[in-house]
PAMARDO-797145 format. One record per residue (C-alpha): x, y, z. Coordinates in pm, whole numbers, plus 50000, padded with zeros to 5 digits. Each point is the difference from the previous one (the first is absolute). Example, Ala and Ser with C-alpha at 12.3 -4.5 7.8 and 13.67 -1.06 7.14 Angstrom:
% PAMARDO-797145
     px     py     pz
  51230  49550  50780
  50137  50344  49934
//
This chain:
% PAMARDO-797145
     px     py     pz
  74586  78963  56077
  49813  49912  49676
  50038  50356  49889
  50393  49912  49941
  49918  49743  49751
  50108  50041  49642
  49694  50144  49784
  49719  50251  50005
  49771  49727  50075
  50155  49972  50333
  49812  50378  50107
  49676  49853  49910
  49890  49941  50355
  50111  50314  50098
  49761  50186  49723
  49772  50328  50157
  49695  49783  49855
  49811  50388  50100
  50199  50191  49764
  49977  50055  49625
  50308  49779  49869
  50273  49950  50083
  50112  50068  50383
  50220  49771  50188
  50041  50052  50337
  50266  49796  50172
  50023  49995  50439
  50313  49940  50126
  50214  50006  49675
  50292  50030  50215
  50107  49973  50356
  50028  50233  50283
  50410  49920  49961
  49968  50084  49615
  49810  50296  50112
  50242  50174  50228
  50294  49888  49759
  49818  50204  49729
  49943  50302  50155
  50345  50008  50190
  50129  49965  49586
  49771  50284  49928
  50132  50257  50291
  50358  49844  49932
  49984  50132  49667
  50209  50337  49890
  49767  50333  50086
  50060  50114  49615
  49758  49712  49920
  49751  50145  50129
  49758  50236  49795
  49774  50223  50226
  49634  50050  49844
  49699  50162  50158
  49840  49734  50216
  50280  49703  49986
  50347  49921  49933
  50163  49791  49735
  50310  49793  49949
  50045  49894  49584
  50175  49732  49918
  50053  49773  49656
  49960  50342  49750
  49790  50266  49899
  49700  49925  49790
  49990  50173  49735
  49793  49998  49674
  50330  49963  49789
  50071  49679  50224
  50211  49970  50356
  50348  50006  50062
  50037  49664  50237
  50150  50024  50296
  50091  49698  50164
  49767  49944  50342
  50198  49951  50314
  49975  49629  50143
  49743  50106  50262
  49782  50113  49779
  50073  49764  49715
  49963  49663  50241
  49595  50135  50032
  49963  50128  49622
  50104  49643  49901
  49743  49864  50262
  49736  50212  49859
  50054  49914  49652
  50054  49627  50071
  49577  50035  50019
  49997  50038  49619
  49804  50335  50033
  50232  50189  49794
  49922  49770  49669
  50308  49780  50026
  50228  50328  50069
  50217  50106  50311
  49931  50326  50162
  50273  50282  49947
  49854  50268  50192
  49939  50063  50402
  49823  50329  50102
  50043  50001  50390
  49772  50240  50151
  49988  50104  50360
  49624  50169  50126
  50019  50118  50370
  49647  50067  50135
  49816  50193  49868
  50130  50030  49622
  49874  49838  49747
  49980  50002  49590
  49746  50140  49726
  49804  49745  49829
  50216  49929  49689
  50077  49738  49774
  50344  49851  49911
  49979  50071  49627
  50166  49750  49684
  50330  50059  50109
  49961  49650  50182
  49864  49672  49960
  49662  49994  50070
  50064  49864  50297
  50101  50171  50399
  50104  49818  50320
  50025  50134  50332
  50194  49852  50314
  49849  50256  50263
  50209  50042  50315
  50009  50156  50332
  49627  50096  50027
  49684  49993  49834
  49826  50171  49695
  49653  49985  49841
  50035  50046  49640
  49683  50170  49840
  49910  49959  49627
  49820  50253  49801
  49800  50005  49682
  50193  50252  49776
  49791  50298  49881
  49931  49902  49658
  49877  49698  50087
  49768  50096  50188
  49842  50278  49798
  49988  49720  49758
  49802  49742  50223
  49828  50250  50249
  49841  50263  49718
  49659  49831  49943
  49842  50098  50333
  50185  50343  50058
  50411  50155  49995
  50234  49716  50080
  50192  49993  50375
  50278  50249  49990
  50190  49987  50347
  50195  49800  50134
  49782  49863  50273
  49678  49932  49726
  50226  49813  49779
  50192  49774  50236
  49817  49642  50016
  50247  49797  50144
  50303  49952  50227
  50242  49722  50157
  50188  49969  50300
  50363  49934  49982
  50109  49860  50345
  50407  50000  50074
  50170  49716  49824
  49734  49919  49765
  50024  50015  49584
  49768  50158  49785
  49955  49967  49624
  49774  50162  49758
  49976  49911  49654
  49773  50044  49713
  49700  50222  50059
  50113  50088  50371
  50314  50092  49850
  49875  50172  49649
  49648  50138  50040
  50013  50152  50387
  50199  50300  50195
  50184  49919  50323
  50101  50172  50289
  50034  50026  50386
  49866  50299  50230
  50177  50199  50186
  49877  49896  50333
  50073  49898  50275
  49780  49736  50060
  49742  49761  49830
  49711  49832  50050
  49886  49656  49829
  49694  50052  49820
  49762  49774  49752
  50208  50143  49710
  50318  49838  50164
  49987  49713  49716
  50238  49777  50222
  49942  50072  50345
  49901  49590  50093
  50358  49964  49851
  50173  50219  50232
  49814  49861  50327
  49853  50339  50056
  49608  50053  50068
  49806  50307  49851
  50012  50298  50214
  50344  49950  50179
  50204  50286  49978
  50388  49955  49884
  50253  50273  50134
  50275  50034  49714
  50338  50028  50082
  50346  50021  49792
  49898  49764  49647
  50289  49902  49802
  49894  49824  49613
  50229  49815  49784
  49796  50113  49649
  50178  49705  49758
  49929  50013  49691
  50147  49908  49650
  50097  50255  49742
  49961  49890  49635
  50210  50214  49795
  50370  50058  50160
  50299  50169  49778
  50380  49874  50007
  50184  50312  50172
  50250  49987  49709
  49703  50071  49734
  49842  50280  50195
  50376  50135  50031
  49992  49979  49652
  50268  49760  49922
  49943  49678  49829
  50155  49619  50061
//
């Protein structure tokens, strides 16, 4: 697929044109095999690798970001085969990812809106597995006492504030740089089912109409992203080469 080619410029045609910049969304990133070999990796994997949160599960691998810089860990070939396809894109600035956050959402869970904070690159990609998601983006607070105050008090819940979401289908990739990635919250509600909306920036992308309503089952995301500032393991030990 042209998405595979060497070079940012190669996600051009798969731009959310409806968004503020930048949102790729990439169909079909991989196949239905590469599908089921992922998430038979991710349930393969040893049950202390999982993390338990409220509202979704986690598996870490390449490190812990940290403000005082990661400790790499080396990825296991599963996962480093599809951080090296990701990053063959050029959306990391030249740089190969490090770090894979595999998260598991039955349905019904779902995230706060967040953002991912300067520990990273500017930069996230998401291989989504297993089932759907819609993604919703928020204005953050601030902002929007900033920009709303000249007719009346700014939009202060969650549901004022969002203005946007996408729909991640299985198998497809999703990257958000730059604003998208910088200026807006993110997260998923913990429903159990969706319906496609005029806010649903990418919904002629996905082959989905407005009003159809999309029963969520068991999502799996890669989260790939690269980590700037990594430590040796013998400095933070304390010893020196």
């Amino acid at each position: 697929m042209a998405a595979t080619c060497a070079g940012i410029l190669a996600l051009e045609p798969f731009r959310v044109t409806q968004s503020p910049p930048l949102a790729y969304y990439v169909p079909d990133f991989i196949t239905e095999a590469e599908e089921v070999y992922l998430l038979q990796q991710v349930y393969d994997a040893p049950k202390p690798k999982w993390t338990q949160l409220s509202g979704r599960r986690l598996q870490n691998w390449g490190g812990l970001p940290h403000p005082k810089g990661m400790i790499l860990e080396k990825l296991p070939p599963w996962l480093q085969a599809y951080a090296d396809k990701v990053s063959s894109l050029e959306v990391f600035g030249g740089k190969l990812a490090n770090h894979i956050l595999v998260n598991e959402y039955r349905a019904g869970e779902g995230i706060m809106p967040h953002e991912d904070g300067p520990l990273y690159f500017p930069t996230v990609t998401t291989i989504n597995l297993g089932s759907h998601a819609l993604l919703d983006f928020y204005h953050p607070v601030s902002r929007g006492q900033q920009t709303e105050g000249k007719e009346g008090p700014a939009p202060q819940t969650e549901e004022q504030r969002h203005f946007l979401s996408l729909l991640l289908k299985p198998r497809s990739l999703l990257v958000l740089r730059e604003d998208m990635y910088t200026h807006y919250l993110h997260g998923i509600l913990p429903i159990a089912k969706d319906t496609v909306t005029e806010k649903v920036a990418n919904a002629s992308m996905c082959d989905t109409e407005l009003g159809n309503t999309l029963h969520r089952g068991t999502r799996v995301s890669l989260t790939i992203r690269y980590v700037p500032k990594v430590l040796k393991t013998s400095v933070f030990l304390g010893r020196r080469k």
